[in-house]
N, C-alpha and C positions, 0 to 999 in steps of 0.2 A: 347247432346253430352256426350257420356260415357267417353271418355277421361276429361271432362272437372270436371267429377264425380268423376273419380278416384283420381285427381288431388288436389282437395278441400276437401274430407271426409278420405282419407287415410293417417293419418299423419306418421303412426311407417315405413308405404312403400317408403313415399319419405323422410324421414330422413336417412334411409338406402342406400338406391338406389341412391337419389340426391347428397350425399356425394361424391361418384365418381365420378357423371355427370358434377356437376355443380361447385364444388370447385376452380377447376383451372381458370374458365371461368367469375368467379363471377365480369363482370365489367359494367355491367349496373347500372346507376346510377340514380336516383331519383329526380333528381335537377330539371327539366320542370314539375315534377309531385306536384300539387297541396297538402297539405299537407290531412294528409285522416283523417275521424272522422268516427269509425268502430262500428257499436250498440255494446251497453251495457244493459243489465238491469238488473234488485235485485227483489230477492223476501225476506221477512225479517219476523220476529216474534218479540218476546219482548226480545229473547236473543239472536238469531241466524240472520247472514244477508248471503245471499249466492247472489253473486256477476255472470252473467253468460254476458261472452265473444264470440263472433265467431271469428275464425283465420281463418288464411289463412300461409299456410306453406311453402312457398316461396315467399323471396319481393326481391325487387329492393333493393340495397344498399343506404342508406340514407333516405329511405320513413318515413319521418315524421308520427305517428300513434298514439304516444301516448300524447294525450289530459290532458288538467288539469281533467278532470272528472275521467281517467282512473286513472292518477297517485294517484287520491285522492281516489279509490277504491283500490287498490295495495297497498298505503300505511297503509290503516284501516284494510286489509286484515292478517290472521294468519298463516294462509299456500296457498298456490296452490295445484288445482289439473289440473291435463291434459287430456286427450285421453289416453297415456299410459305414464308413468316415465319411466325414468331411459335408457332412449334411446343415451345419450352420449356414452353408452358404447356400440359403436356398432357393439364388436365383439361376445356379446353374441348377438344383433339382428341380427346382419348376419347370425351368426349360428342356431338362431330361424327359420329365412327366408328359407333359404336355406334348411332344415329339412323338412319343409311343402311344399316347390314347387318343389324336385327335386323327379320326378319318373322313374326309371331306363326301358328301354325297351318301350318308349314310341317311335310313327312314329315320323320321323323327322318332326320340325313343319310344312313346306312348305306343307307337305303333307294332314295337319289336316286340311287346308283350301281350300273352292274351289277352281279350277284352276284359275279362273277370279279375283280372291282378291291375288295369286303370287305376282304379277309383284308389284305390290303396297307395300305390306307385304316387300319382297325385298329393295325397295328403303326405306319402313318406319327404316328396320334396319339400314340401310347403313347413314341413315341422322342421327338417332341416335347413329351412333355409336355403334354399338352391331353388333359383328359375327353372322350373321343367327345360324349359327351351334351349337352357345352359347346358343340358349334357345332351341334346341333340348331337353335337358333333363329335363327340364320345364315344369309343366301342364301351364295349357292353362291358367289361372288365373295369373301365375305369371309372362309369357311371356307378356299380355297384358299390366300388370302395369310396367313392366321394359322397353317396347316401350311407354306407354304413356308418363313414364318420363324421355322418354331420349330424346324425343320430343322435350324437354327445354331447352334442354342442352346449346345450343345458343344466349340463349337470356340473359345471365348473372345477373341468380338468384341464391339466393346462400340460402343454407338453415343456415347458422349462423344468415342469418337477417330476416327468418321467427320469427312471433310473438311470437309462443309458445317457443323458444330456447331464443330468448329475455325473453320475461316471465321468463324461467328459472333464467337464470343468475343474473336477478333482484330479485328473493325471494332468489338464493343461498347467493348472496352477504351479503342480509338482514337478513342471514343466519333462513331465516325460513323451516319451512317442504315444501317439494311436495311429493305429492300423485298420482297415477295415479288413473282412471277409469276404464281401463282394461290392461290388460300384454301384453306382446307381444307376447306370447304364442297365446290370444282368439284372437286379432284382425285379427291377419295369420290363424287363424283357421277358424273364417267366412268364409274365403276367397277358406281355402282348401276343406270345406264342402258344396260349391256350388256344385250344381247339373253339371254336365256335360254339359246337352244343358245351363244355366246358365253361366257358365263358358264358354261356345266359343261363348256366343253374348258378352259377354269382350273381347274377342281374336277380331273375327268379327268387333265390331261396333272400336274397336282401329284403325282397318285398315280402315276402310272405312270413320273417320274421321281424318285422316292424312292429312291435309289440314293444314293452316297456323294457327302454335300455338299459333306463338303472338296475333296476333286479339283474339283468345279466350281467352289467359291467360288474356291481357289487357281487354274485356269486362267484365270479373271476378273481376281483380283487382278495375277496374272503381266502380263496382254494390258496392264491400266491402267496400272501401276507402267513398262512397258516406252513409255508412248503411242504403245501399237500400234492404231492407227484401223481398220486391213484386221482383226483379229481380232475386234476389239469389233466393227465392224459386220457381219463373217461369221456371229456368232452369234447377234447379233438376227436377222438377215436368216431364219435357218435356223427361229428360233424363229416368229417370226411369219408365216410362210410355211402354221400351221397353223390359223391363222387372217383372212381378211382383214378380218373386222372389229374383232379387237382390234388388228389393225396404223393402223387407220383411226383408231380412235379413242384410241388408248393412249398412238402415237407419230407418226403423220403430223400429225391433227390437233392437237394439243398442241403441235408444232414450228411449224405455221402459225402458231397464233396466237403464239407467241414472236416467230416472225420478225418479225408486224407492231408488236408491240413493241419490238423495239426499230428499227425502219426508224424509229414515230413519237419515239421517244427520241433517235437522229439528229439531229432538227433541234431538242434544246436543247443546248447547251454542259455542259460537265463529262468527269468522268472514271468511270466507272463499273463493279465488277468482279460477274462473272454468274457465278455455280455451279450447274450444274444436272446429272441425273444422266447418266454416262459416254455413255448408249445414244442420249443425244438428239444428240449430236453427232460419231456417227458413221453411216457407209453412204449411200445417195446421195439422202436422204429428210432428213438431216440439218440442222441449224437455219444452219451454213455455207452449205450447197447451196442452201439456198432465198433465203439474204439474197444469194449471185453471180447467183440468175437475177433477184433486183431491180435487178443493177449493184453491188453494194457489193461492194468487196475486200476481201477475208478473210485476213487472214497466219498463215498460225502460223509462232509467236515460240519456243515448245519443244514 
């Protein structure tokens, strides 16, 4: 499910986008939900410990997540890094966003899809909330992630109680550094230098899984909250299977270059805790997998 893709590996998109979606709406609450224990693990040397998280960037309001093992990795921790920093401000991410998926003199969308995926595409807006006419000037990459997450918009998540924005608030208080992994500049750049055909199996596969969010977001939330790695990575694996080049560029390559981040982070001393989203650190393409075939031992700790 490419929606379920976009939704789990693209953090700076739905901090952006979710902010209008789901702000108002944020009244689902967490109390019948079991409290959740989300993988952790470390990989460590004689000076250096690098601490590595998977999130998930919309929760239920009150989801218990954070364990004595997290806190006690958060508190030895010296800074945080993310997917991208600095994403409160999100009138420069707006304006990032915006820069990268509006292209002038494009067909109206309705147009860019086959006749038989309309009628569907139609009501995906209309449930979401988005004027058709509003992603006219939209490539096809950006229309798909602003229908996938408006998709949610109902189910009352709210992104002040995803992990990473909790994560923040907790190192700012403690007033330590955060760092991001990448800007919001490259993450919207991945996105705008997909290929074309690329780009409208996101358009595409958004409409044709327009089906009922909640069961997906909840078999998501379920696999994280449980840190089940074999699930999370089964359904990437399925997802991205429909494409090789969004697997290439979305999540292979974006893992690479983490890995050698932090291989050259490594060799300074400190303590350092990493959040990034669920999908990157599972299945066998994973930011784990790649720092074992550098030599580095990987534990996970929960």
């Amino acid at each position: 499910m490419i929606r379920k893709f976009l939704i789990a590996l693209c953090a700076s998109l739905l901090m952006l986008i979710g902010f209008g979606h789901f702000a108002a709406d944020a009244k689902r609450k967490a109390d019948a939900v079991p409290p959740a224990r989300p993988a952790l693990w470390v990989l460590a040397d004689k000076d250096t410990t690098i601490y590595l998280f998977g999130t998930i960037h919309l929760l239920p309001k009150g989801l218990a997540w954070r364990t004595p093992k997290l806190d006690a990795a958060i508190a030895k921790s010296d800074s945080l890094v993310l997917e991208v920093a600095g994403l409160e401000n999100r009138e420069h991410t707006a304006a990032v966003m915006m820069k990268a998926a509006i292209t002038r003199g494009l067909p109206p969308l309705v147009d860019r899809v086959p006749a038989d995926k309309r009628p569907k595409l139609e009501q995906l807006a209309k449930d979401a909330g988005v004027p058709l006419g509003y992603l006219d000037i939209f490539e096809d990459w950006a229309a798909a992630i602003t229908l996938a997450v408006g998709s949610l918009k109902d189910l009352g998540l709210d992104p002040d109680e995803g992990a990473e924005e909790q994560l923040r608030r907790t190192f700012t208080s403690a007033k330590k550094p955060i760092a991001g992994l990448e800007t919001a500049e490259q993450q919207f750049g991945y996105f705008d230098n997909l290929s074309a055909p690329a780009q409208k199996t996101l358009l595409i596969s958004t409409i044709d899984e327009s089906g009922d969010a909640k069961v997906e977001f909840d078999k998501m939330l379920k696999a994280w909250s449980a840190g089940d790695e074999k699930k999370m990575a089964l359904s990437f694996d399925d997802e991205l299977k429909l494409s090789p080049e969004l697997f290439e560029v979305l999540l292979k390559k974006r893992n690479a270059n983490w890995t050698q981040w932090i291989d050259d982070r490594m060799d300074k001393p400190g303590t350092i805790f990493i959040g990034v989203g669920a999908g990157h650190l599972a299945g066998p393409d994973s930011v784990q997998r790649m720092l074992k075939a550098r030599g580095f031992k990987v534990k996970r700790v929960q």
